[in-house]
C-alpha positions in Angstrom: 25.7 14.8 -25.7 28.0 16.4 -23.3 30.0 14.3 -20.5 27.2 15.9 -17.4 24.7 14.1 -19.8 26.4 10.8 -20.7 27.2 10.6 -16.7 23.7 10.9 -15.2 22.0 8.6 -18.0 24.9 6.1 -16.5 24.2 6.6 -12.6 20.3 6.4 -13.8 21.2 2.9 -15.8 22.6 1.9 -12.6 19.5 2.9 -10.9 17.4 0.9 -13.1 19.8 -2.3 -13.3 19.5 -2.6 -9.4 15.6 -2.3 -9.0 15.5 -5.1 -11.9 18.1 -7.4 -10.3 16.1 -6.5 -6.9 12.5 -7.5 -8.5 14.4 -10.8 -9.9 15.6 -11.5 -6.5 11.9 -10.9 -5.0 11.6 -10.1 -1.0 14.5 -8.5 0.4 16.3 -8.4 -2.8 15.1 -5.5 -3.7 16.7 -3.5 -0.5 20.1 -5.5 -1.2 20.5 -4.9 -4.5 19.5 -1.5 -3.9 22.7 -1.5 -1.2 24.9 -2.2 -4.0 22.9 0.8 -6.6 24.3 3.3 -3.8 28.0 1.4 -3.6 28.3 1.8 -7.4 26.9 5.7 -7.4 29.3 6.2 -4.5 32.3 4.7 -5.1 32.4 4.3 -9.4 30.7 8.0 -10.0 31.7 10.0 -6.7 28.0 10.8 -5.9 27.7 11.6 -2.1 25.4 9.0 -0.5 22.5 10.4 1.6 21.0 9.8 4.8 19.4 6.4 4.7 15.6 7.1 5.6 16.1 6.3 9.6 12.6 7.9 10.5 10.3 5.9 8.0 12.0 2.9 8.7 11.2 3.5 12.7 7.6 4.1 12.4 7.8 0.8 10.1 9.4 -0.8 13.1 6.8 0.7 15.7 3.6 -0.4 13.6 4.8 -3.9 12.3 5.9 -5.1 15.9 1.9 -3.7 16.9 0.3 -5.7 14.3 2.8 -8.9 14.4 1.9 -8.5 18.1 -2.1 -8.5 17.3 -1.8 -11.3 14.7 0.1 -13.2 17.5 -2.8 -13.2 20.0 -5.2 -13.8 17.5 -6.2 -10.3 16.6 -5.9 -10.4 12.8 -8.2 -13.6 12.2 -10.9 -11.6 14.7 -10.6 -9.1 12.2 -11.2 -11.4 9.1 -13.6 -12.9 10.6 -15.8 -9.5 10.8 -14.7 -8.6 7.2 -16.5 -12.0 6.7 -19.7 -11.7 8.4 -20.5 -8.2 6.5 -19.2 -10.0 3.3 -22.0 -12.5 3.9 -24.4 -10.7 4.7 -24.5 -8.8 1.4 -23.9 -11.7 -1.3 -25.6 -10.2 -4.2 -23.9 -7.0 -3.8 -20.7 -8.9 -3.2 -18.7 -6.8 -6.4 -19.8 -3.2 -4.0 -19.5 -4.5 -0.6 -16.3 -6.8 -1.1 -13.9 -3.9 -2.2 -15.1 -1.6 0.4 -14.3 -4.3 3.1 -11.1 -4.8 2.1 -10.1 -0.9 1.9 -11.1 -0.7 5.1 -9.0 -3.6 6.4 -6.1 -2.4 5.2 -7.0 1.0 6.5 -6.9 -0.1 9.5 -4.1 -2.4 9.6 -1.3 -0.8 7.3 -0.8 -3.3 5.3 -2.5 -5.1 2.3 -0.6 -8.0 3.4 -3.7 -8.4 5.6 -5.8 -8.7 2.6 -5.0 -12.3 1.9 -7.5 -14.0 4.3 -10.5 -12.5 2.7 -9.5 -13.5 -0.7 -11.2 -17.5 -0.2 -14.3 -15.7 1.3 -14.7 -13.5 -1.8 -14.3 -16.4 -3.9 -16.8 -18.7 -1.9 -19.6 -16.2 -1.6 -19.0 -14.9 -5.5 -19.1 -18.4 -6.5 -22.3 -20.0 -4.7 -24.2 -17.1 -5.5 -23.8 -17.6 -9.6 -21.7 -14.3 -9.6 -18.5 -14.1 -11.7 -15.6 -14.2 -9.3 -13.6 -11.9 -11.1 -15.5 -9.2 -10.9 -15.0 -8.4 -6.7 -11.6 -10.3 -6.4 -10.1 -8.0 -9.0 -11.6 -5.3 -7.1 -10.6 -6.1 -4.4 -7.5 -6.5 -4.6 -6.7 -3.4 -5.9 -9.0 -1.8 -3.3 -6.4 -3.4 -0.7 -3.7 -1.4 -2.2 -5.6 1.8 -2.6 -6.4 2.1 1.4 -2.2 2.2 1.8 -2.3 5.1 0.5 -4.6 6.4 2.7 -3.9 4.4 6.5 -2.5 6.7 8.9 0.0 3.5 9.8 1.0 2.3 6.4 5.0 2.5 5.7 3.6 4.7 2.7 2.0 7.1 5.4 5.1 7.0 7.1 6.9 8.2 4.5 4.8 11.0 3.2 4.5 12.1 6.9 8.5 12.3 7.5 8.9 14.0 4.5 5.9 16.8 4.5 5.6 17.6 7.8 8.3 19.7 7.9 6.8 21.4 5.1 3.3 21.8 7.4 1.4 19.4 5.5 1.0 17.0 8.3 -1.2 13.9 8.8 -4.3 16.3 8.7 -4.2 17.3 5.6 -2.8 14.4 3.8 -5.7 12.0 5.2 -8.5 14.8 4.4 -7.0 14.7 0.7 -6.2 10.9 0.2 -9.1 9.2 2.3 -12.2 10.9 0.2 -9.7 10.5 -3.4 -9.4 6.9 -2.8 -12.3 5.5 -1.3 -14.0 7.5 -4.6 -11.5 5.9 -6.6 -12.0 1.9 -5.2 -15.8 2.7 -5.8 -16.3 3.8 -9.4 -14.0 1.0 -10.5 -16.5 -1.5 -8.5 -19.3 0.0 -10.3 -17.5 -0.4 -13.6 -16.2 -4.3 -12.2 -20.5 -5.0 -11.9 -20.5 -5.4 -15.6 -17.1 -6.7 -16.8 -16.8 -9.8 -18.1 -19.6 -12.7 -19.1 -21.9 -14.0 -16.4 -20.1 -17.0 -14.4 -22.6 -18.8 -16.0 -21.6 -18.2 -20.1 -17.6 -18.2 -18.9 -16.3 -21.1 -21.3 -13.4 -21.6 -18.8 -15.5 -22.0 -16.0 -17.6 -24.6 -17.9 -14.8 -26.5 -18.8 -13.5 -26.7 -15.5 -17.5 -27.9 -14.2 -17.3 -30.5 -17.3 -13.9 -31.8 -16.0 -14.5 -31.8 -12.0 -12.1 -29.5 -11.4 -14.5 -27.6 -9.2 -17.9 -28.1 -7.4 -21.2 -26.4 -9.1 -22.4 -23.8 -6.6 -24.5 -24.5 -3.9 -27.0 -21.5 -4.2 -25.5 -19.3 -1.7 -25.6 -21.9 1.0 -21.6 -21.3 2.4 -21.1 -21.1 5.7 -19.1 -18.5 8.4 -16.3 -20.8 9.8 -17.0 -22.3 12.7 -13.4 -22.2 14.3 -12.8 -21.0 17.3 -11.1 -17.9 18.4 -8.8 -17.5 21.4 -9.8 -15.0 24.2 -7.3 -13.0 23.6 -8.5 -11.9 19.7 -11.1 -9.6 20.1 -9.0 -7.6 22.6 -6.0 -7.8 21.0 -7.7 -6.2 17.4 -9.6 -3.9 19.6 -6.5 -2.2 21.2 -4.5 -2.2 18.0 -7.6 -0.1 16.7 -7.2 2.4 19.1 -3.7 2.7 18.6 -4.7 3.7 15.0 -7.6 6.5 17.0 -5.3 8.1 18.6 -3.1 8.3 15.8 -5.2 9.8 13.8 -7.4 11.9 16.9 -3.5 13.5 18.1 -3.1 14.0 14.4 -6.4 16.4 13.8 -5.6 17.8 16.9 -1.8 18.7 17.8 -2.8 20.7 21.2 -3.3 16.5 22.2 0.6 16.3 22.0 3.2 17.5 24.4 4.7 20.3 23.6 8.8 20.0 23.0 11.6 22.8 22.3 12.0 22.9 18.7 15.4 23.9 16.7 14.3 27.5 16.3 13.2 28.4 19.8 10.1 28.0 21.6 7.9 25.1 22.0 5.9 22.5 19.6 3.6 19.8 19.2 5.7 16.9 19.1 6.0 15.9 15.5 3.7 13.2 14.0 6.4 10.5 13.1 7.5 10.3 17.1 4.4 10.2 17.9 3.1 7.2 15.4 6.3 5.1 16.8 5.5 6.0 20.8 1.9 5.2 20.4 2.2 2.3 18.5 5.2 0.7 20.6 3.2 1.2 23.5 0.2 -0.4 22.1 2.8 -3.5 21.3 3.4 -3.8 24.9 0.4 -3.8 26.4 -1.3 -5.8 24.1 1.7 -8.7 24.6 0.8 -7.7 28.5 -2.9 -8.1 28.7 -3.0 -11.4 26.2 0.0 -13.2 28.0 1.6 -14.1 24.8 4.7 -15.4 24.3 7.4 -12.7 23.3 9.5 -15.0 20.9 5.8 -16.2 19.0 6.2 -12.5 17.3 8.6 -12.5 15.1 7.3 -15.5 13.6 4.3 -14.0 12.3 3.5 -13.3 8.6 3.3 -9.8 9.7 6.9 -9.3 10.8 8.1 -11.2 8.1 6.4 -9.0 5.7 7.8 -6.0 8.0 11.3 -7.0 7.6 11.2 -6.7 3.9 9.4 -3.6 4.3 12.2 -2.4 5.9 14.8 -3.7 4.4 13.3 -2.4 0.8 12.4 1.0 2.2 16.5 1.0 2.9 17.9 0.3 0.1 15.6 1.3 -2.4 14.9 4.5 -1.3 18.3 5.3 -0.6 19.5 4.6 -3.9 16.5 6.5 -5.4 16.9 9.7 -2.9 21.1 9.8 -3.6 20.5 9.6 -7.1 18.0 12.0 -7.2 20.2 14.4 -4.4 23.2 14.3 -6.5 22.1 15.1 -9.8 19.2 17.3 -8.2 19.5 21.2 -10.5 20.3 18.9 -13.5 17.1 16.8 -13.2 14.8 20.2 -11.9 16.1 21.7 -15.5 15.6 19.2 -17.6 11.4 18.2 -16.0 10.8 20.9 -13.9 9.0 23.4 -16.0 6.7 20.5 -17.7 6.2 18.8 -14.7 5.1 22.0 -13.1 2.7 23.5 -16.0 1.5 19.4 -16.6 1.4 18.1 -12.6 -0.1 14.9 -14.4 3.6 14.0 -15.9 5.0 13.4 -12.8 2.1 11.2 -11.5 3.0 9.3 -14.4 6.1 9.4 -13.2 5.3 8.0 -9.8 3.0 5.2 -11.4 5.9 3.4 -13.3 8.3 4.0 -10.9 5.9 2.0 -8.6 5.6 -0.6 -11.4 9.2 -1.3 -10.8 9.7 -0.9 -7.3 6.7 -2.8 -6.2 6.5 -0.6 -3.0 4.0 2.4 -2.2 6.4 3.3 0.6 9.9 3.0 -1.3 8.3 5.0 -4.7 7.2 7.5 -2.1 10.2 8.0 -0.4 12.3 7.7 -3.6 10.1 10.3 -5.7 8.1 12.5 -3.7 11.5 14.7 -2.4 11.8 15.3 -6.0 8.4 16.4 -6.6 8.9 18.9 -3.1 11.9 20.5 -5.0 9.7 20.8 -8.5 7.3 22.9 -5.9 4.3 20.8 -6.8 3.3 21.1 -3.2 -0.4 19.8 -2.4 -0.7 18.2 -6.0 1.9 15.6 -4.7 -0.7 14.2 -2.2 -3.1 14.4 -4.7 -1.0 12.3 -7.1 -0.2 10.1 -4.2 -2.1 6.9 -5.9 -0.1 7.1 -8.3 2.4 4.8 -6.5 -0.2 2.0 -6.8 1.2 1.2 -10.1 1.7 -2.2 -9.0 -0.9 -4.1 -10.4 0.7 -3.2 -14.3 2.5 -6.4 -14.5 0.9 -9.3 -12.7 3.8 -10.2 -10.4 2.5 -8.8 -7.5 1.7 -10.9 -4.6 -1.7 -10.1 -3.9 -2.6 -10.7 -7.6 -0.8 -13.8 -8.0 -2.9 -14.9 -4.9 -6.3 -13.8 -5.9 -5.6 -15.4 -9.4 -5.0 -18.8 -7.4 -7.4 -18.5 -4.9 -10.0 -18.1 -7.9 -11.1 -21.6 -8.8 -13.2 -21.0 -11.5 -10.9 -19.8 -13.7 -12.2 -16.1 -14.4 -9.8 -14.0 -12.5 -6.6 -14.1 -14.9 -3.6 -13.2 -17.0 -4.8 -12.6 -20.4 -2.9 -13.7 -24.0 -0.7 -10.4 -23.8 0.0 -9.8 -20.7 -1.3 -7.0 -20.3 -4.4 -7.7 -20.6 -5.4 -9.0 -17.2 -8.3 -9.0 -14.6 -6.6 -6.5 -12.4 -5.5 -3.7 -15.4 -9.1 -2.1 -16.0 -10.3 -1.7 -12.4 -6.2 -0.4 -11.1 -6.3 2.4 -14.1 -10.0 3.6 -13.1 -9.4 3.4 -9.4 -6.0 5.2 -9.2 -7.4 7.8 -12.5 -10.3 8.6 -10.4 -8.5 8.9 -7.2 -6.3 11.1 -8.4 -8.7 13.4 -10.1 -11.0 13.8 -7.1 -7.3 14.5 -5.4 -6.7 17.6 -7.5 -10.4 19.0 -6.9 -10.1 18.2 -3.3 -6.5 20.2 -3.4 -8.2 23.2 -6.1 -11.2 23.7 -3.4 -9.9 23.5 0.1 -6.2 24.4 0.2 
């Protein structure tokens, strides 16, 4: 091995070391220690640090203060509380309807942080109606994942937006391949989730669990919609956070919608897509906090600007380190993948699904990967490989799996003897394989 060799398999242990010290650290660890990848590649090997990702991390900024606003007046529990209604009303098909819900509230928030609140109300109406809980929580929660990759507001979406646009692969396109791959995706694995697992019934943990009082039998699907009251200001506040996300996605299809600005090259322009998500969705902010009359300091607060922050922070540091590693060893790394990766496109969405094992991010794996992939000339394949970066559900550290494994009473959603071999594995391989594979038809027919 020459010295070029032994250096980049260094820089790349570096890489690695700070992504594991950042997933030990959990949070906002994983953007610090990322801070400290790029200090070592800088100042120990002499690679040239990059631009941090200032756009992504603005249209982060723009859509988590929108939503951290909505929660605030209320807007987010409006919305779990008409995720719950359609739940309810369709309890035997609960493993179909459940996963479907849950795409589409993430969809439409950005974030499967959101996804949390409909995790008891799976449970509840799985359970009283004799089904096996962990056939739609699994489902679910993978479902909740899937949409990222797909929501015009997502930090993913971001990401992919600031990085092909310029490319002319815009918002279009990238929705008209990812929305049809994934919602495909999320629904063959809930037909394959119908018959995993014993009936709830036959489940030996389950009846143990009866046996010992550790949880009630079911009441023959006699649960009940909470009762609690919502404030005024809910329905409004979820209503014009939705049609933030319209005209996101209505200025997106059409660019005549957006003023037209002087460009580097001469002439005039739509105005790009990622100024536009951040104006549209700060303004959205402001009038929801104006109409609702709620307090400004109450948003920060909120789980949804909490989870923001990290967002952010990760999206920094992670991607940075990723994109300067990637920038400074960029004609060694094309030689060594880029003919396989080009003749095999399926390598590098491998590629992107364990880097997302280990970055636990859509958005940072995106932003971290997918300039790579550009340079390969892959070109629509990468948004076809896009669900790829929901590798997260691998290893069962997530938070939305630990979660739906608590929240699941009866003992059937879980981490088997090896690992490995948990409730989530089956139904995240089928829905991101699928995905994926619709992806590349989608890509071979229309563009």
């Amino acid at each position: 091995m020459d010295l070029a060799g032994l250096k980049i398999y260094l820089e790349f242990a570096v890489v690695i070391g700070a992504i594991l010290l950042g997933s030990r650290s959990g949070g906002v660890g994983l953007g610090l220690w990322g801070g400290v990848g790029v200090l070592v590649l800088a100042y120990v090997f002499g690679l040239p640090p990059t631009a941090p990702p200032v756009d992504v991390m603005l249209i982060i900024l723009a859509v988590i203060m929108a939503t951290s606003v909505m929660e605030a007046a209320g807007g987010i529990d409006f919305l779990v509380r008409s995720a719950e209604g359609i739940i309810r009303k369709n309890p035997r098909q609960i493993t179909i309807v459940a996963p479907l819900v849950s795409y589409a509230f993430t969809f439409g928030a950005g974030t499967g942080h959101v996804f949390y609140p409909l995790l008891p109300i799976i449970h509840e109406v799985a359970h009283e109606n004799g089904i096996r809980p962990e056939r739609p929580i699994a489902v679910s929660t993978i479902a909740s994942q899937q949409a990222i990759t797909a929501s015009p507001v997502s930090a993913a979406m971001a990401a992919m937006i600031a990085l092909f646009e310029p490319l002319g692969f815009g918002l279009t396109q990238i929705i008209l391949i990812a929305l049809p791959a994934t919602i495909c995706g999320v629904f063959i694995a809930s037909l394959v989730q119908t018959r995993i697992g014993k009936e709830l019934k036959d489940d030996p943990e389950y009846n143990r669990r009866l046996k010992a009082g550790e949880i009630d039998p079911p009441r023959g699907g006699k649960s009940g919609q909470s009762e609690r009251s919502l404030p005024k200001s809910a329905r409004l506040s979820a209503v014009m956070f939705l049609l933030g996300v319209a005209i996101i996605v209505v200025t997106g299809l059409f660019p005549s919608l957006r003023p037209a600005v002087p460009v580097a090259k001469g002439g005039l322009a739509p105005l790009d897509m990622a100024t536009t998500i951040q104006i549209v969705m700060l303004s959205i902010a402001a009038l929801i906090m104006m109409l609702t009359r709620i307090p400004a300091a109450s948003v920060p607060k909120t789980n949804s600007a909490q989870a923001g922050l990290t967002a952010i922070v990760g999206i920094f540091g992670l991607a940075w380190l990723g994109d300067t590693f990637i920038k400074g060893n960029e004609k060694l790394i094309i030689g060594l993948i880029g003919d396989v990766a080009t003749a095999y496109p399926v390598v590098f969405a491998a590629g992107l699904f364990f880097a997302s094992v280990l970055l636990f991010s859509q958005a940072a794996t995106t932003r971290a990967l997918m300039p790579l992939g550009i340079s390969l000339g892959l070109s629509g394949n990468l948004v076809a490989m896009w669900p790829a970066v929901n590798g997260y559900f691998f290893l069962p550290t997530y938070g939305t799996l630990i979660a739906a494994i608590n929240f699941d009473r009866t003992g059937t959603t879980r981490i088997g003897r090896f690992v490995l071999n948990h409730s989530f594995m089956l139904p995240g391989l089928v829905s991101t394989t699928c995905a994926i594979a619709v992806g590349l038809l989608l890509v071979k027919l229309f563009f």
